[in-house]
MARTOR-19024 format. One record per residue (C-alpha): x, y, z; residue in one letter. Coordinates in steps of 0.25 Angstrom, whole numbers. Example, Ala and Ser with C-alpha at 12.3 -4.5 7.8 and 13.67 -1.06 7.14 Angstrom:
BEGIN
    c1    c2    c3 code
    49   -18    31    a
    55    -4    29    s
end
This chain:
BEGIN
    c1    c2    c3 code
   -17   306   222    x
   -15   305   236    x
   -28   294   237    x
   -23   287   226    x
   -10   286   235    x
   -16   280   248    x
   -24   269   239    x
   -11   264   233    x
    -6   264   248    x
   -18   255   253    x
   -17   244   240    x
    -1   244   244    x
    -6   241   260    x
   -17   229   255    x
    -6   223   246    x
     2   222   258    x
    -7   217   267    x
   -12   208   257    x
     4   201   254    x
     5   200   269    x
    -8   193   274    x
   -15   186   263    x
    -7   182   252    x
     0   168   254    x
    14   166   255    x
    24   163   242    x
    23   148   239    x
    12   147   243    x
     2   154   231    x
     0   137   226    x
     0   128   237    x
    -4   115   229    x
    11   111   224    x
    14   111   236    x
     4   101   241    x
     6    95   230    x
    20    90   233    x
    24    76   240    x
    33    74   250    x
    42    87   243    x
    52    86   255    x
    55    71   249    x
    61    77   236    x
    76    77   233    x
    86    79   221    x
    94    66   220    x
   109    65   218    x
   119    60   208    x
   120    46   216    x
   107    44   220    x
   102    49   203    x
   112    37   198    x
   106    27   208    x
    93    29   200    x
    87    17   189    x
    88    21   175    x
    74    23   169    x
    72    15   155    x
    63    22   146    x
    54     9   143    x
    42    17   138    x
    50    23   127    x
    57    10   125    x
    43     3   123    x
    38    13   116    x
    50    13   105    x
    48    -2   106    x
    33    -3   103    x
    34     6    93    x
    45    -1    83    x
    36   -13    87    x
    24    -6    80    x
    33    -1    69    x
    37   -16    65    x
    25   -21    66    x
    18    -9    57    x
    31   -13    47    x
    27   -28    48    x
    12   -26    43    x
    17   -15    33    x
    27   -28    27    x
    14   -36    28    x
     6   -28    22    x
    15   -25     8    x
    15   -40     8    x
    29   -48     4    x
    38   -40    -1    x
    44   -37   -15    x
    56   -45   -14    x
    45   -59   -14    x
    40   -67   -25    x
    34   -56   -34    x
    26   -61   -47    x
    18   -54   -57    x
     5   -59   -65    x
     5   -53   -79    x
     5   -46   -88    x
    -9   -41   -90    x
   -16   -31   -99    x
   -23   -19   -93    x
   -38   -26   -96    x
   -32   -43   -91    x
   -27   -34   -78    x
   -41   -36   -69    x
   -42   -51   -71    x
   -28   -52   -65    x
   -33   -45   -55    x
   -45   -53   -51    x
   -37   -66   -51    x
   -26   -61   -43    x
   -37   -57   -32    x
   -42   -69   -26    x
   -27   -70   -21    x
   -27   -56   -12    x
   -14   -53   -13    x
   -14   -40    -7    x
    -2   -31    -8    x
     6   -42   -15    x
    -3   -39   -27    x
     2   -28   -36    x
     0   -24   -52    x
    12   -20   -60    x
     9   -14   -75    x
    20   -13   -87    x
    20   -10  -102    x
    25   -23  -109    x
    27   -25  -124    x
    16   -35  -128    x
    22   -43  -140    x
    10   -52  -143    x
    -5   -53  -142    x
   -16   -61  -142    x
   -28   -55  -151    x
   -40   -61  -162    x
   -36   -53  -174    x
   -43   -39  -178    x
   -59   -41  -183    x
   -61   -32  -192    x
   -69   -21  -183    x
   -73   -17  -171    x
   -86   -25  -172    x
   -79   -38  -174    x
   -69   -36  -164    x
   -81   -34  -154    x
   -86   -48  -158    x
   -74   -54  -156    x
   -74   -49  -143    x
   -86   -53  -137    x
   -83   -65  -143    x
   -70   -66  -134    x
   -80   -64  -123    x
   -88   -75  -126    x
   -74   -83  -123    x
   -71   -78  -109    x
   -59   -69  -114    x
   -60   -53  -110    x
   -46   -49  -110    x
   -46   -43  -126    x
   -47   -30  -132    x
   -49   -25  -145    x
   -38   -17  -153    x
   -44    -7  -160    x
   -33     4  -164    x
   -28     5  -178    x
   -19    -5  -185    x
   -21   -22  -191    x
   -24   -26  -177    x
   -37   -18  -175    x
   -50   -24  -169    x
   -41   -37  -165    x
   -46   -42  -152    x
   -31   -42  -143    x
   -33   -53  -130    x
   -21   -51  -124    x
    -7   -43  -125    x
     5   -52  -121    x
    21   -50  -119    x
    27   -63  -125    x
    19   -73  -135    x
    19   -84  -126    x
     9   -75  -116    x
     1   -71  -129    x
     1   -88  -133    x
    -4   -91  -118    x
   -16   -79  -120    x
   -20   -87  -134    x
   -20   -99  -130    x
   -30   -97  -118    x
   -38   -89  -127    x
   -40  -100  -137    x
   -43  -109  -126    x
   -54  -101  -123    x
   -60  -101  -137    x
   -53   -90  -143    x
   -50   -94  -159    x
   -45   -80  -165    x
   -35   -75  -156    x
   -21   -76  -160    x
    -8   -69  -156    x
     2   -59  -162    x
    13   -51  -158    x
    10   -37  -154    x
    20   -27  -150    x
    14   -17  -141    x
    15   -11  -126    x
     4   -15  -116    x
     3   -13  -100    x
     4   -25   -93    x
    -1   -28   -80    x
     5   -38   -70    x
     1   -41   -55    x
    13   -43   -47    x
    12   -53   -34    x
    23   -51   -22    x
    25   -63   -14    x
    20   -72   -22    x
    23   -87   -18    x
    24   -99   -25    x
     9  -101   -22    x
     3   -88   -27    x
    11   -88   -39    x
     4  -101   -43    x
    -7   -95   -42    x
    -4   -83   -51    x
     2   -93   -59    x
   -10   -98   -61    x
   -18   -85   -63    x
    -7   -84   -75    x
   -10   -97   -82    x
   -26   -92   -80    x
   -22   -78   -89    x
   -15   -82  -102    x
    -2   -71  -105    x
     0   -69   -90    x
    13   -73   -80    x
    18   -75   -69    x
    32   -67   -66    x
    41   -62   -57    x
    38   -48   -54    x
    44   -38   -62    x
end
C-alpha cells in the first residue's frame, strides 16, 4: 500500500513539472490562424452612418439568370408551336370519305406533299344509301371471273358479297353516301370499260375514312382538289 502511495506521489510531481516547463502556453496549441490573418489590427465594426453611406448591391446574376431562363422557356414554347404546325383555328379541310380497303391509295397520293403534323385521319360510321356493283353471277366461280376480269381493266377497289340474300356473289365497287358520289364512281368505271356495273340504293352502315388537312391554303387545297377529281365518290370539305 504504502508503495502504491509513493508512485502516485511521483506521477503527481512529473504532471507538474511537466504543465510548467514544457507544455505551450493557452492560444497557442494552433499557431497557423494566426499567421494566417492580414493586417487583423486593420479590422473594425462600422456604424450606423458610416453603414447607410454604403452603395446598394443589385442582385444582377440572379436577375440574368431569371432573364435567361424565361428567354429559353419562350424559345422552347416557340419551336413547340412550330412543331404542332398551324393551329386548329386555320383553314382545316378533309379528303373523303374512303372505305377501309380505298384508305391506302389516299395515303400514297397525299405523301408526295409531306405534310407532317398537319396530316391527320378521322374514321366515322355513315349510312351508305347507294352503291355501285355488276349484279350477283350465280356462284362463286363466276364471280371470280368477273373479277379477274375487273383487273384486266385497271380497277382493284371491289369486293365480292358473299353472305345470304338476292344480292349474293355481286361484285360491290364502291359504297357511297349520296347517289351523286355513287354516279361520279359509274361514270369513271364505264370510262374505263366497265359495261356491267350499274347502281342501286343500299341502306346499310359502313366506316368511312377521311384525311383531314390543317392550314390548308388556297394552293394546297387545289391540289387536294385535284386528287378528288382523280378518285370518283370523294370531296373536298370543311373539317367536321
Amino acid at each position: 500500500m504504502r508503495v502504491f502511495f509513493l508512485l502516485l506521489i511521483a506521477v503527481n510531481l512529473a504532471f507538474f513539472a511537466w504543465s510548467k516547463y514544457y507544455a505551450a502556453p493557452d492560444g497557442a496549441a494552433d499557431p497557423e490562424p494566426l499567421r494566417r490573418q492580414v493586417n487583423p489590427e486593420a479590422i473594425r465594426l462600422l456604424n450606423g452612418p458610416e453603414l447607410a453611406g454604403l452603395p446598394a448591391l443589385k442582385p444582377k446574376a440572379v436577375t440574368e439568370a431569371v432573364q435567361s431562363t424565361s428567354a429559353v422557356g419562350a424559345r422552347g414554347a416557340l419551336a413547340d408551336a412550330s412543331a404542332r404546325g398551324p393551329a386548329a383555328g386555320g383553314n382545316c379541310v378533309e379528303w373523303g370519305g374512303f372505305s377501309v380497303a380505298e384508305a391506302p391509295r389516299a395515303e400514297q397520293a397525299l405523301e408526295p406533299l409531306a405534310l407532317g403534323a398537319r396530316l391527320s385521319q378521322r374514321r366515322s360510321e355513315e349510312k351508305a344509301g347507294w352503291w355501285v356493283f355488276i349484279p350477283p353471277q350465280g356462284n362463286r366461280a363466276a364471280a371470280m371471273k368477273k373479277t379477274a376480269e375487273l383487273k384486266a381493266l385497271g380497277v382493284d377497289d371491289y369486293f365480292v358479297t358473299q353472305e345470304d340474300g338476292n344480292m349474293r356473289w355481286a361484285v360491290s365497287l364502291g359504297i357511297f353516301s349520296s347517289e351523286d358520289a355513287a354516279k361520279a364512281r359509274l361514270e369513271a368505271l364505264r370510262a374505263r370499260g366497265v359495261r356491267s356495273a350499274q347502281t342501286g340504293e343500299r341502306d346499310t352502315q359502313v366506316t368511312k375514312i377521311w384525311f383531314q388537312v390543317r392550314g390548308a391554303d388556297a394552293a394546297l387545297q387545289g391540289k387536294l382538289k385535284g386528287f378528288a377529281q382523280g378518285l370518283p365518290g370523294t370531296e373536298i370539305r370543311d373539317c367536321k
